[in-house]
N, C-alpha and C positions, 0 to 999 in steps of 0.2 A: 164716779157715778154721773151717768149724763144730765142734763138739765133740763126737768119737764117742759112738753111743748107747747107751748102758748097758742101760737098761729102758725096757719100753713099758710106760705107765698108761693105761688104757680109759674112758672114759665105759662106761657101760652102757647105762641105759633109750634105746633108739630106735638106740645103734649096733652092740651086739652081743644086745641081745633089743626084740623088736615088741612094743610096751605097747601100741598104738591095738588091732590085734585081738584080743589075748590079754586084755584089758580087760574092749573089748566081748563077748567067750565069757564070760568071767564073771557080767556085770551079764546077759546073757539067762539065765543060770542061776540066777540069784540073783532077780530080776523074774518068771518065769514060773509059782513056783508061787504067787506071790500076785497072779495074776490080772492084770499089770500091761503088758498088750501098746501099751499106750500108752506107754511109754518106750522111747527107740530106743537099742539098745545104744551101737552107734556113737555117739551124741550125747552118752551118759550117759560115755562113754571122755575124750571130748575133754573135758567141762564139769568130770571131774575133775583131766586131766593139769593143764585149766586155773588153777586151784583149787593146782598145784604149789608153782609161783615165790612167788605172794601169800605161803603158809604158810611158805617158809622166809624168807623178807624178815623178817618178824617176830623172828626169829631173829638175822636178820643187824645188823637195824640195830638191834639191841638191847633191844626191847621187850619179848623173853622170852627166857630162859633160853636154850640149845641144848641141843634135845630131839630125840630119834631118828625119822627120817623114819615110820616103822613108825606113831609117836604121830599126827604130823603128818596121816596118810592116813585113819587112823581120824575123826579130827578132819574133815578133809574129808570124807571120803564121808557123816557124819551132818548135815553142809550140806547136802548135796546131797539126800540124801532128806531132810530138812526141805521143800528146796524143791517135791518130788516131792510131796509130803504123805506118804510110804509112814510107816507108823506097826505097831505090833505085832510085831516082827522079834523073835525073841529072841535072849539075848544070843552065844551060840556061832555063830548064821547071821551075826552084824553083824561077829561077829571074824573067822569065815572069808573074806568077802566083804571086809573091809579088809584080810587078808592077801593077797589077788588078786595085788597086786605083787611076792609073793615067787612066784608062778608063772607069770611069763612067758615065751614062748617064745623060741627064739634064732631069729634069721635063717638061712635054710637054710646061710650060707659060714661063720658064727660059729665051731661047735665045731673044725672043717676049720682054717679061717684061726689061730685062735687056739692049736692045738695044732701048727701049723707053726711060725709064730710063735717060740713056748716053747721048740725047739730049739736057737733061736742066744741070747733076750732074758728073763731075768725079765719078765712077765706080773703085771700086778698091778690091782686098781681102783682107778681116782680117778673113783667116783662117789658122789652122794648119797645112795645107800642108806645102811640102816645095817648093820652085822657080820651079826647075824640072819637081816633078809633077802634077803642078798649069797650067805649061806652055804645058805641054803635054796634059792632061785635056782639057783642051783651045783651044787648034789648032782642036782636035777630035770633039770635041763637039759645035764648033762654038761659042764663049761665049766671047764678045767683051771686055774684060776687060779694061779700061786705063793702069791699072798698078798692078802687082801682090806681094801683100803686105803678113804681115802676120810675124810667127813664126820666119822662117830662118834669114826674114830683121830686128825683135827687137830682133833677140836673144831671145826672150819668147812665152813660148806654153799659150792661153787662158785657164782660167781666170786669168795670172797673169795682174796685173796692166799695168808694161810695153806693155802688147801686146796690149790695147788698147790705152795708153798716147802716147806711141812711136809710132803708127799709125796717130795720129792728126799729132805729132809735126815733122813725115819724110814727111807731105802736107801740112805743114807751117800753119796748121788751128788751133784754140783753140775745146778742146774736145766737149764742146756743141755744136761747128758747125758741126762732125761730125756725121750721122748718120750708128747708126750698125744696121743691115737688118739679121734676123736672126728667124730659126724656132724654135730654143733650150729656153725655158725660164731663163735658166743656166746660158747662154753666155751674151742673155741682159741683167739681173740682176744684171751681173760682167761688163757689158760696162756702165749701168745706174750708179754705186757707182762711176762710175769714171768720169760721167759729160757730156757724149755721150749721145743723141739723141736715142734713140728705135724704131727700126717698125716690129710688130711680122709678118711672114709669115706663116700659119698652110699647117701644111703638114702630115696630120692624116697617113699617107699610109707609113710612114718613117718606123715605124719599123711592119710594114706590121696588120698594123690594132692595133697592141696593144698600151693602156694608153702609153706615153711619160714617160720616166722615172725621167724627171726631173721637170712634171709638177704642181710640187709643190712650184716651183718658180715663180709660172706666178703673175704677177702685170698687172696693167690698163697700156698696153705701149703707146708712143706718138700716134703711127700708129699702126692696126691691118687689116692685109688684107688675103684673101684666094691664089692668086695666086700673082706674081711679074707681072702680067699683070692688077693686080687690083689694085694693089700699085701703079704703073704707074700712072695709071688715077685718084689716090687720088693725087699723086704731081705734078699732069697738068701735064704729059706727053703722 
């Protein structure tokens, strides 16, 4: 018999806020007054989300420190316009323009679903961001969270183990009681090995219509819904 659920932990990026357009809205604002119609937002979105995993690997597998995703983006995006050749940016436009991922927008069922949600279940993150800009995030986008878990508070970027055991045991719960809510097949397949509770949310439009790149990991999960307002209503909320 499974083990009632206590709390729901959230991925974020791609299952309760759309980074691929809120991205691209930036990098066309950020490209446009320097003349730069040659770069396609949409392309410059994905080249970065690309650019994600690689940065925290480094992390993971020990070859640098564990350093706040906020750094990590910064760090990417000045790859990426290396590659671009863009040159002369000063320095407040490169900072605003790497904090893009603290303004992304929610999925129209997000704020909806999530604050149904919250009525019966702590609400919490277990994503890669870091406190900063989870919390910035949050205040923009309306997004009730209880509490903003994750990366920076285990010291581990997902999939490692710590980032979801140390998530149960900083809410005092055992892993089966919690559940990870998540669109990536990736992420629950690495919170299922570790004894957590699954509920997929699909979000076909993440990487703007194209196959899921990791959707070669999908299993039968506990819960399978289209929207966090349909999930609601699967956990009587």
């Amino acid at each position: 018999m499974a083990a009632p659920i206590k709390a729901l932990a959230f991925d974020v990026f791609g299952t309760v806020v759309d980074w691929r357009t809120s991205i691209a809205r930036e990098a066309a604002a950020f490209f446009a007054p320097l003349g730069r119609t040659d770069i396609d937002p949409e392309s410059f979105a994905d080249a970065w989300r690309g650019l994600y995993q690689p940065a925290m690997e480094e992390c993971r597998a020990g070859r640098r420190p564990f350093v706040r995703l906020d750094v990590l983006n910064c760090e990417t995006l000045e790859t990426l316009l290396d590659r671009h050749e863009v040159a002369g940016v000063d320095d407040a436009a490169l900072e605003h323009f790497a904090h893009a991922w603290r303004r992304l927008d929610p999925w129209p069922d997000a704020v909806e679903g999530l604050t149904r949600l919250k009525t019966r279940y702590p609400i919490v993150t277990l994503s890669n961001g870091n406190i900063a800009l989870m919390l910035e995030m949050a205040r923009r986008a309306g997004l009730p969270w209880d509490a903003i878990l994750g990366a920076e508070v285990t010291g581990a970027y997902k999939p490692e183990p710590r980032a979801y055991l140390g998530t149960a045991e900083i809410l005092g719960i055992a892993p089966a009681e919690l559940c990870l809510v998540a669109a990536h097949h990736s992420d629950l397949a690495a919170a299922r090995a570790r004894g957590l509770a699954t509920a997929h949310v699909d979000r076909p439009l993440e990487y703007g219509g194209r196959p899921a790149p990791d959707r070669h990991f999908r299993q039968d999960w506990d819960h399978e819904a289209g929207s966090l307002t349909e999930l609601a209503g699967q956990f009587g909320c």
